[in-house]
C-alpha positions as a Markdown table, in Angstrom:
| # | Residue | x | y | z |
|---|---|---|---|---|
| 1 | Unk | 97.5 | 91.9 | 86.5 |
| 2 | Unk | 95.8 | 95.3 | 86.5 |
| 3 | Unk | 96.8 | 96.0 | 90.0 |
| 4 | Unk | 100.3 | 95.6 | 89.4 |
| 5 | Unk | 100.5 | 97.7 | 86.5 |
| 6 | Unk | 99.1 | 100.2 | 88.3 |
| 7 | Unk | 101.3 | 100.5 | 91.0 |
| 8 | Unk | 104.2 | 100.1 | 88.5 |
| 9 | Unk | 103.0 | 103.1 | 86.9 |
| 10 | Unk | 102.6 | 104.9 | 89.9 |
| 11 | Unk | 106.4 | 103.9 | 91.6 |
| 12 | Unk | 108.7 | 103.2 | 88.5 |
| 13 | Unk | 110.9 | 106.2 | 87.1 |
| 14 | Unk | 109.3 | 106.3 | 84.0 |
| 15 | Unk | 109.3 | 109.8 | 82.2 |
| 16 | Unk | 106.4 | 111.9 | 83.7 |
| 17 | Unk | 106.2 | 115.1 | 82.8 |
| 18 | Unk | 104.7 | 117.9 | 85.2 |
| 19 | Unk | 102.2 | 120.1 | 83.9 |
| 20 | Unk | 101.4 | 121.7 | 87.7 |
| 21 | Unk | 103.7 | 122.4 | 89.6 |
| 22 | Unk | 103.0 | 124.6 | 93.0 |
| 23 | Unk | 103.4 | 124.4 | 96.6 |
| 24 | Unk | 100.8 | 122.2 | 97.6 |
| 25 | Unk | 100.1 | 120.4 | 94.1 |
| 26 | Unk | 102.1 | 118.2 | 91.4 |
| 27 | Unk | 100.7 | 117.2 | 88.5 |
| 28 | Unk | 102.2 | 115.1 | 85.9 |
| 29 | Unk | 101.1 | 113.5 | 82.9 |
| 30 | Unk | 102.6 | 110.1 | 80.7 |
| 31 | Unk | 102.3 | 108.6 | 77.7 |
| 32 | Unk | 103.0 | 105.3 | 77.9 |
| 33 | Unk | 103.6 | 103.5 | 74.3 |
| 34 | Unk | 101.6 | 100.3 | 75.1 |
| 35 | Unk | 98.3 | 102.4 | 75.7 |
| 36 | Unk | 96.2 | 104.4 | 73.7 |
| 37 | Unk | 95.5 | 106.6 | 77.1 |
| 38 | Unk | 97.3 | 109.4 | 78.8 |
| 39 | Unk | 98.2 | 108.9 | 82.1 |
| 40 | Unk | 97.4 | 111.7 | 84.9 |
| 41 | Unk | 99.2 | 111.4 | 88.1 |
| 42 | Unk | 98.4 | 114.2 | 91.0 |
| 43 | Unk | 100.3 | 114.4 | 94.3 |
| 44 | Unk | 98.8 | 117.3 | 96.9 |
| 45 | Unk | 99.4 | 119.0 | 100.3 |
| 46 | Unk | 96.3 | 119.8 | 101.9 |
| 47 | Unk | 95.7 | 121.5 | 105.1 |
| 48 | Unk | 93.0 | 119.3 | 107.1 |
| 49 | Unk | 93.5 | 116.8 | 109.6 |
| 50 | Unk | 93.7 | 113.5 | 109.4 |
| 51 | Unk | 90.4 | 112.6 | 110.9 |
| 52 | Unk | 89.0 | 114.5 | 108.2 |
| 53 | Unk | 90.6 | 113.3 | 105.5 |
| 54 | Unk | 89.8 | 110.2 | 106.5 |
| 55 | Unk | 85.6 | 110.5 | 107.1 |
| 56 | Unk | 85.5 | 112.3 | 103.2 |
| 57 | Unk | 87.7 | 110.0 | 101.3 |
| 58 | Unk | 87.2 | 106.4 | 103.1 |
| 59 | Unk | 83.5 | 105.3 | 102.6 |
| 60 | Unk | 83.3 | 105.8 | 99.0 |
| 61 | Unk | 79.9 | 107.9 | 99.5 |
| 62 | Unk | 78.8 | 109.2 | 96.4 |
| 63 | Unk | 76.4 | 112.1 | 98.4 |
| 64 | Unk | 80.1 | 113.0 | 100.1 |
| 65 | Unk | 82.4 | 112.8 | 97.2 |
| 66 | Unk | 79.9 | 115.2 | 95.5 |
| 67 | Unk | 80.3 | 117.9 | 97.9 |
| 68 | Unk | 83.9 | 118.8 | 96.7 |
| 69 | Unk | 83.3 | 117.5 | 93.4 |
| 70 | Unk | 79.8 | 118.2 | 91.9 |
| 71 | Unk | 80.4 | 116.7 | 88.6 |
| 72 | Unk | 80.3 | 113.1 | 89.6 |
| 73 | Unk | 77.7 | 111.5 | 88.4 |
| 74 | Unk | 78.0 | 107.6 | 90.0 |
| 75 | Unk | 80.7 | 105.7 | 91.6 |
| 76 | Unk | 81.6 | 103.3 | 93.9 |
| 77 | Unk | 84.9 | 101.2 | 95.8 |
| 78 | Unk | 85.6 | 97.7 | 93.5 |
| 79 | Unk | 87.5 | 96.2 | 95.6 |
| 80 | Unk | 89.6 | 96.4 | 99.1 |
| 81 | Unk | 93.3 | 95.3 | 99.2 |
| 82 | Unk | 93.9 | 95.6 | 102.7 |
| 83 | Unk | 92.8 | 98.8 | 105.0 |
| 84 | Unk | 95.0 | 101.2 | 103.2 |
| 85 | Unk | 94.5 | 100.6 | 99.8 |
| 86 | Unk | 91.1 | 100.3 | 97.4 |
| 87 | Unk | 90.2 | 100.4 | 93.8 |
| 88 | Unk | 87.1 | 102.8 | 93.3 |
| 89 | Unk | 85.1 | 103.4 | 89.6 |
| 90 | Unk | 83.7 | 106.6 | 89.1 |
| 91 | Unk | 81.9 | 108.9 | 86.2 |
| 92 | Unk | 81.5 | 112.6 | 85.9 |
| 93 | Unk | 78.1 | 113.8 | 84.3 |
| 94 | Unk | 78.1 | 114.9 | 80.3 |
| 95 | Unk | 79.1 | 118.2 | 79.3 |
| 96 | Unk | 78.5 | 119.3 | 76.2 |
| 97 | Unk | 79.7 | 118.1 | 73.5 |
| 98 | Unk | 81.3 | 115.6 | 75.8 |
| 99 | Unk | 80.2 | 112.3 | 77.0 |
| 100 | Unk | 80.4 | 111.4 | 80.5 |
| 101 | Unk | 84.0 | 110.2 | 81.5 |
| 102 | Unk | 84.4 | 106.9 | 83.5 |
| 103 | Unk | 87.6 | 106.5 | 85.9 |
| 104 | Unk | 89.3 | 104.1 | 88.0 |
| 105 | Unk | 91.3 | 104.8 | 90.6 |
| 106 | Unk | 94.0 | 103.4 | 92.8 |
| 107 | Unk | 94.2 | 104.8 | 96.7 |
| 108 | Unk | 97.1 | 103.9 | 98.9 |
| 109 | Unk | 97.5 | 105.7 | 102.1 |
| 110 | Unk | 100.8 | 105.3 | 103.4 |
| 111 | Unk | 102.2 | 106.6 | 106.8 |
| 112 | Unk | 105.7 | 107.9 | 106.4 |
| 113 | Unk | 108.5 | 107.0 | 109.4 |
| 114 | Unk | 107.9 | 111.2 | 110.3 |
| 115 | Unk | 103.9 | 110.3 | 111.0 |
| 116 | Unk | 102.5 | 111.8 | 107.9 |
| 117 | Unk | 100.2 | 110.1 | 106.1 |
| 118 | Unk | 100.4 | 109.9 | 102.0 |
């Protein structure tokens, strides 16, 4: 199953390597031998409340996602699996001499035992 990959990806120790590495922002990329792909994993700190977190990130709106990031082209939420986690699909608009790239995406939200949310 797709899903369970995913989140085996994303929780196993498996040998990520970080490329970013800052205050606020990790990311790290993998190779993994049975794909083709290179895997990109980002963890950030941002400094916004919850409530707005929240109202950008949960609907899926295309006309909101594209106000902090202008080079999506389409996208929308697959599937649901449960209230804190969905699969979404989107793709970024071509720029020369690339074609446009497609993603999908895994969010989990997560409230840790201090109160902060992941």
């Amino acid at each position: 199953d797709i899903t369970e990959e995913m989140m085996r990806l994303l929780t196993e120790k498996l040998p990520w390597e970080p490329i970013i590495l800052s205050e606020n922002m990790e990311v790290s990329t993998l190779k993994h031998i049975s794909s083709e792909f290179l895997f990109i994993k980002a963890i950030s700190v941002i400094s916004a409340s919850l409530e707005s977190v929240k109202e950008v990130l949960t609907p899926g709106d295309v006309e909101i996602i594209r106000l902090y990031n202008p080079l999506m082209a389409k996208g929308h939420d697959i599937f649901y699996m449960g209230k804190n986690k969905k699969v979404s699909y989107s793709q970024t608009v071509p720029i020369w001499p690339c074609r446009p790239r497609e993603f999908v995406t895994l969010i989990h939200r997560k409230k840790l035992p201090n109160g902060d949310i992941l």
